[in-house]
NUKE-994726 format. One line per field, with one value per residue (C-alpha): residue number from 1; z, x, y. Coordinates in steps of 0.001 Angstrom, whole numbers. Example, Ala and Ser with C-alpha at 12.3 -4.5 7.8 and 13.67 -1.06 7.14 Angstrom:
2
pos	[1; 2]
c3	[7800; 7140]
c1	[12300; 13670]
c2	[-4500; -1060]
***
This chain:
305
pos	[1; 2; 3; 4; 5; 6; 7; 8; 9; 10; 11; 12; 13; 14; 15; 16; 17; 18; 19; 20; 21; 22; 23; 24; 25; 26; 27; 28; 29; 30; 31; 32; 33; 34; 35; 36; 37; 38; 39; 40; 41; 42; 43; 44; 45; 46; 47; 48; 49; 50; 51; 52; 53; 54; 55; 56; 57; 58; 59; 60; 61; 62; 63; 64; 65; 66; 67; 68; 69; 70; 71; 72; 73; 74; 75; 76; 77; 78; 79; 80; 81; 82; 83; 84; 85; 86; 87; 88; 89; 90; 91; 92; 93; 94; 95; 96; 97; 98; 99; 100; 101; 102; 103; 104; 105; 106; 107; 108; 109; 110; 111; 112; 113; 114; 115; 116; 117; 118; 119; 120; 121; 122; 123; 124; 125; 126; 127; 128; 129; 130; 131; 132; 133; 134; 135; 136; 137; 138; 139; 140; 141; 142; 143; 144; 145; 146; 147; 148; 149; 150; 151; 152; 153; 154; 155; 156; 157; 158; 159; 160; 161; 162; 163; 164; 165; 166; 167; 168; 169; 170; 171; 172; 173; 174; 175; 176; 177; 178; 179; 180; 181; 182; 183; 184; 185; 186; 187; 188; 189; 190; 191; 192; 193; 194; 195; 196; 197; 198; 199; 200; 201; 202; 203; 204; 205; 206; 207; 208; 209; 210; 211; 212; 213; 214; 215; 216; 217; 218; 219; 220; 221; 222; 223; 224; 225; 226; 227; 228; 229; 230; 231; 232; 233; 234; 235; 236; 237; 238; 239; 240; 241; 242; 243; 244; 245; 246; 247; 248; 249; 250; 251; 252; 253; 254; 255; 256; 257; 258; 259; 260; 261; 262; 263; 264; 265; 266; 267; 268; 269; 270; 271; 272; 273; 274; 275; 276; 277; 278; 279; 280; 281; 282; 283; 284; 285; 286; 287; 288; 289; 290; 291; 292; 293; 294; 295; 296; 297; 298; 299; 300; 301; 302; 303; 304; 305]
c3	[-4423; -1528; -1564; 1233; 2751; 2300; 4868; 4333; 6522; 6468; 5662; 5073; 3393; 7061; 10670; 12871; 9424; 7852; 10316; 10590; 6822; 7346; 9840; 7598; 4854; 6615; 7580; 4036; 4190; 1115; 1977; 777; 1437; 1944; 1460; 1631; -780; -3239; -5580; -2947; -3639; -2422; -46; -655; -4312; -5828; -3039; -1427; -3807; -3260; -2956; -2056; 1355; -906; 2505; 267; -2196; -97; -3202; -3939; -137; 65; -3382; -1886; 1377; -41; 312; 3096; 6559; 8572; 8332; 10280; 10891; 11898; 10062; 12419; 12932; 15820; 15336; 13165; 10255; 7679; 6880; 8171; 11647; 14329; 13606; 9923; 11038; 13024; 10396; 8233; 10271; 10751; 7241; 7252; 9794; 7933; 4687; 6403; 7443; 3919; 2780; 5111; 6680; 9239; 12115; 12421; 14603; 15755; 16770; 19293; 22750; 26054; 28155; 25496; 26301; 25129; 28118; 27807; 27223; 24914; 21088; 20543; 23555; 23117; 19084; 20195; 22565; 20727; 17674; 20164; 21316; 17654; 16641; 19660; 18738; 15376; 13752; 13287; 15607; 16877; 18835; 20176; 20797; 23389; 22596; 24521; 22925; 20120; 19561; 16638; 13947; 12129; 15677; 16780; 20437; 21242; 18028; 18240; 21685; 20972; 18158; 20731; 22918; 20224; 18840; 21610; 24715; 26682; 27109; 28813; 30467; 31228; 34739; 37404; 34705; 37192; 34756; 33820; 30319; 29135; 25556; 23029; 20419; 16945; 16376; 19746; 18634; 14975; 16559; 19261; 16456; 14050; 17020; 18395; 14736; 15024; 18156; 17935; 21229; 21387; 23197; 24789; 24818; 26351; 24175; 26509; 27220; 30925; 31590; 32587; 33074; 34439; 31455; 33526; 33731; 29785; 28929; 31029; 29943; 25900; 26802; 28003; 25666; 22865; 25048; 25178; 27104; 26873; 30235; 31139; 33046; 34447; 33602; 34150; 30613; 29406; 28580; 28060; 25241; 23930; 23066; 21086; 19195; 18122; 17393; 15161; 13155; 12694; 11127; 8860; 11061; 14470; 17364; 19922; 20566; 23891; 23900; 23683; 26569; 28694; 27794; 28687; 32310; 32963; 32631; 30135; 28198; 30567; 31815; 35065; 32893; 32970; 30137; 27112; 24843; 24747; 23601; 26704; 25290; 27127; 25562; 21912; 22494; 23092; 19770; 17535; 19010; 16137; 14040; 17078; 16796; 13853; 11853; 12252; 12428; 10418; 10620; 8427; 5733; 6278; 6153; 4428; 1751]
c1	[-22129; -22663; -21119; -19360; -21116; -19083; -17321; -16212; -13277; -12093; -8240; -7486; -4055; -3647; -2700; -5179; -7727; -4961; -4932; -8601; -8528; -6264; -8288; -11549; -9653; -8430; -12158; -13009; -14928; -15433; -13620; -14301; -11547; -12778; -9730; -8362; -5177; -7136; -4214; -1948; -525; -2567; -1228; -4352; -3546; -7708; -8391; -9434; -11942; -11137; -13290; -12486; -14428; -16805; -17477; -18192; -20564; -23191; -24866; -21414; -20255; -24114; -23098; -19634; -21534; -24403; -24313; -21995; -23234; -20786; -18471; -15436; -14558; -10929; -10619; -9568; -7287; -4073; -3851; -5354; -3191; -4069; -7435; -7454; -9349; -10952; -14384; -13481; -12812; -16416; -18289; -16794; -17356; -21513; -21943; -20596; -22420; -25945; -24306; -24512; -27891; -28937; -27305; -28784; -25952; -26526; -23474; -21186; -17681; -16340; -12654; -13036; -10620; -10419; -12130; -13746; -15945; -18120; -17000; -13493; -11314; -9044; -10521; -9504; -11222; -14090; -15041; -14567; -17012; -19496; -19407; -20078; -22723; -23897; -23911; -25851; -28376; -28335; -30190; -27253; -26411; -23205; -20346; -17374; -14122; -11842; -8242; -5821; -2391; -2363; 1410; 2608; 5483; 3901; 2722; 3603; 4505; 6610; 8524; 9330; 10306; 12733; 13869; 14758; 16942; 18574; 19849; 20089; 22211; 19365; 15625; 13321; 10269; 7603; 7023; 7344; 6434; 4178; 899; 231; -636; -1380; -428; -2701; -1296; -2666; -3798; -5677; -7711; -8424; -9347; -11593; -13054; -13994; -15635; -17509; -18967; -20620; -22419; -26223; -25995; -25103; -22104; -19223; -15643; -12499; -9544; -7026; -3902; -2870; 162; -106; 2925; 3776; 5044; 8386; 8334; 7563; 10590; 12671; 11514; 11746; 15541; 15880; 15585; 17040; 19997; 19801; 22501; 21074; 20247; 16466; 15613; 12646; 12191; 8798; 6467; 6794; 10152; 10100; 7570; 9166; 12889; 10507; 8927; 12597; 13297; 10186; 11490; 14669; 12353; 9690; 6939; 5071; 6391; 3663; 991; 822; -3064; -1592; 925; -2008; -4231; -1090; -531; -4029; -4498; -6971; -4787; -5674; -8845; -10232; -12172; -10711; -8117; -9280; -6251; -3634; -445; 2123; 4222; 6876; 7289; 6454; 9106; 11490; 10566; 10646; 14085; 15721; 13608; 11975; 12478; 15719; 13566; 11939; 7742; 6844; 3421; 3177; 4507; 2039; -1028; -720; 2188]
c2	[-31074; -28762; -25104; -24009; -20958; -17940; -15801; -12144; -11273; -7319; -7452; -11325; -9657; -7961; -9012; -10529; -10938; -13165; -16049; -15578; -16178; -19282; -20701; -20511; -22161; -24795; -25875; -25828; -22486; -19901; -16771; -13070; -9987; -6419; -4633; -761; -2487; -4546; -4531; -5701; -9339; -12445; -14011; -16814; -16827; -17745; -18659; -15865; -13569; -9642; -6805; -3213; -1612; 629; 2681; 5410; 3298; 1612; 36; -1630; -2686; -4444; -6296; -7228; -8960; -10592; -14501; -14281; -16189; -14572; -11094; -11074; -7155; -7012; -3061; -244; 1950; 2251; 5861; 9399; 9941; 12875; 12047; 8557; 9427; 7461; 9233; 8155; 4899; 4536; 6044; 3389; 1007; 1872; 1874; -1807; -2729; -1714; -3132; -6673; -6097; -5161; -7729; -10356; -11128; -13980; -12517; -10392; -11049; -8236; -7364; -4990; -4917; -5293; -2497; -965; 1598; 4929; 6732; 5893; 9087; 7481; 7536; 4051; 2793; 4757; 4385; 255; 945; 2887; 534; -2414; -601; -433; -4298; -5042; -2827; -3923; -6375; -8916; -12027; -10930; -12200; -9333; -10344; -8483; -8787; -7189; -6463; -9033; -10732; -13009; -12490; -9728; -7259; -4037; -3887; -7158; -6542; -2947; -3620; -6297; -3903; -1053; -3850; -5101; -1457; 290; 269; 2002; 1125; 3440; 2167; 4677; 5632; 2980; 113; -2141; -1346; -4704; -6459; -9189; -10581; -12801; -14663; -13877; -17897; -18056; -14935; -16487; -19811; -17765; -15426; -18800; -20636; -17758; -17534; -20890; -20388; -18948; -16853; -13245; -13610; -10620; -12634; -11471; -13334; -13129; -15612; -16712; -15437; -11360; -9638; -5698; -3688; -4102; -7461; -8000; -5564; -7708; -10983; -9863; -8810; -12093; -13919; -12071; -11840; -8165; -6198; -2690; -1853; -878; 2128; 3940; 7654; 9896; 8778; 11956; 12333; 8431; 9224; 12205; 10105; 7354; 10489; 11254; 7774; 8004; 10906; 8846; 5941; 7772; 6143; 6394; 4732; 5110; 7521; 9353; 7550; 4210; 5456; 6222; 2837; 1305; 2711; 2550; -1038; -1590; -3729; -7017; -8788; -9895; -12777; -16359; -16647; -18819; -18550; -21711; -19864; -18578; -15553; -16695; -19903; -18008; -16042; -18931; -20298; -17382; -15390; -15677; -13412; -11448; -7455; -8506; -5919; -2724; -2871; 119; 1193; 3978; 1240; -1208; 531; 3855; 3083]
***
């Protein structure tokens, strides 16, 4: 009996690495965690072997990769938190990458995002951009995927907007809101990521969906369909991101970053390439209203606690 070739996939117990996970699975594929919670529940029950990221044991993180065909690296980080910085983060993320080679990794899938790039001013933008930069260079077949702002039950944005409509009376858009975006669900980026994997090419992909809204538009179409009645006005980002920093303190957690503001309003959250994702937000939204934004996101939570 043939053994399925094995996979490692950087937080399967996460967000995007989950339905990455579930995808694998469901095509009969072997799948290794690297985790930063090992002792976090299972969601994959045996299903799923575990393995901590070792980024500060190289001998260990080659052992945790070898046999693997393909690594799926989903880790990063929104935001700097204590000691949990984005030059951490890209550090971390070298070492990984020259784990796999060690370890004879066939490819490596990266999550990066739209617009990424070493001379972006924004650290988020810029560390994606440098570690692209990296895996090319690298001895690895690779394949980079571009998300923009990823959406699904378990994101950030979409949910912590809905959130704001449904508890308060007043929503504040930054500036003149007609920066556009452009959502992706969380499936169409698995189902992109898992494809891309079995191609032989080095290959760049945007995973973007079709329908690209101005940050206006989105607030308007969220309230919607959640039936919110707070009323949505426009007021100059600063102060806008100032009253979500005080919302913040009132929820233990991080709201937004001014960088995110500014990635935001410049546009680098949507792409001039073709859109190759199936799944219209709009129509998402429809489905899931019910449970959209009933709960606060926390970030902090999820990732440091």
């Amino acid at each position: 009996m043939e053994i399925p070739e094995l996979n490692v996939v950087t937080g399967a117990f996460g967000y995007t690495g989950k339905y990455i996970t579930s995808r694998l699975l469901s095509m009969g594929k072997r799948v290794r965690t690297l985790t930063g919670h090992p002792n976090h529940q299972n969601p994959f029950d045996n299903q799923v072997s575990v393995a901590p990221f070792n980024f500060d044991n190289k001998r260990e993180l080659i052992k945790s990769l070898q046999g693997a065909t393909t690594l799926y690296n989903t880790y990063w980080v929104r935001f700097s938190y204590g000691q949990v910085t984005f030059d951490k983060a890209v550090e971390n993320v070298k070492m990984l990458i020259k784990a796999a080679e060690e370890a004879s990794v066939r490819r490596i899938v990266y999550i990066s995002i739209t617009n990424a790039s070493e001379e972006s001013p924004l650290p988020y933008f810029r560390g994606k951009g440098f570690l692209e930069k990296v895996i090319i260079n690298s001895r690895l077949s690779y394949a980079i995927i571009r998300p923009t702002v990823i959406f699904g039950p378990e994101d950030i944005l979409i949910n912590i907007i809905a959130w704001f409509l449904r508890q308060f009376p007043i929503f504040a858009v930054f500036g003149s809101g007609d920066y556009r975006v452009q959502p992706v669900f969380v499936g169409d980026v698995a189902e992109i990521a898992v494809s891309a994997a079995h191609q032989d090419e080095n290959i760049i992909i945007d995973a973007v969906d079709p329908e690209i809204y101005t940050f206006d538009e989105l607030v308007r179409l969220i309230a919607d369909r959640i039936r919110s009645r707070a009323k949505i006005i426009h007021l100059r980002p600063e102060l806008a991101f100032f009253l979500s920093r005080l919302i913040g303190y009132m929820v233990n957690d991080i709201v937004l970053t001014w960088d995110e503001v500014e990635g935001l309003m410049s546009n680098l959250l949507v792409s001039e390439n073709p859109p190759i994702g199936q799944i219209h937000l709009s129509d998402w939204l429809s489905q899931n209203v019910d449970s959209i934004g009933t709960k606060y996101a926390f970030e902090l939570y999820r990732h440091y606690h």
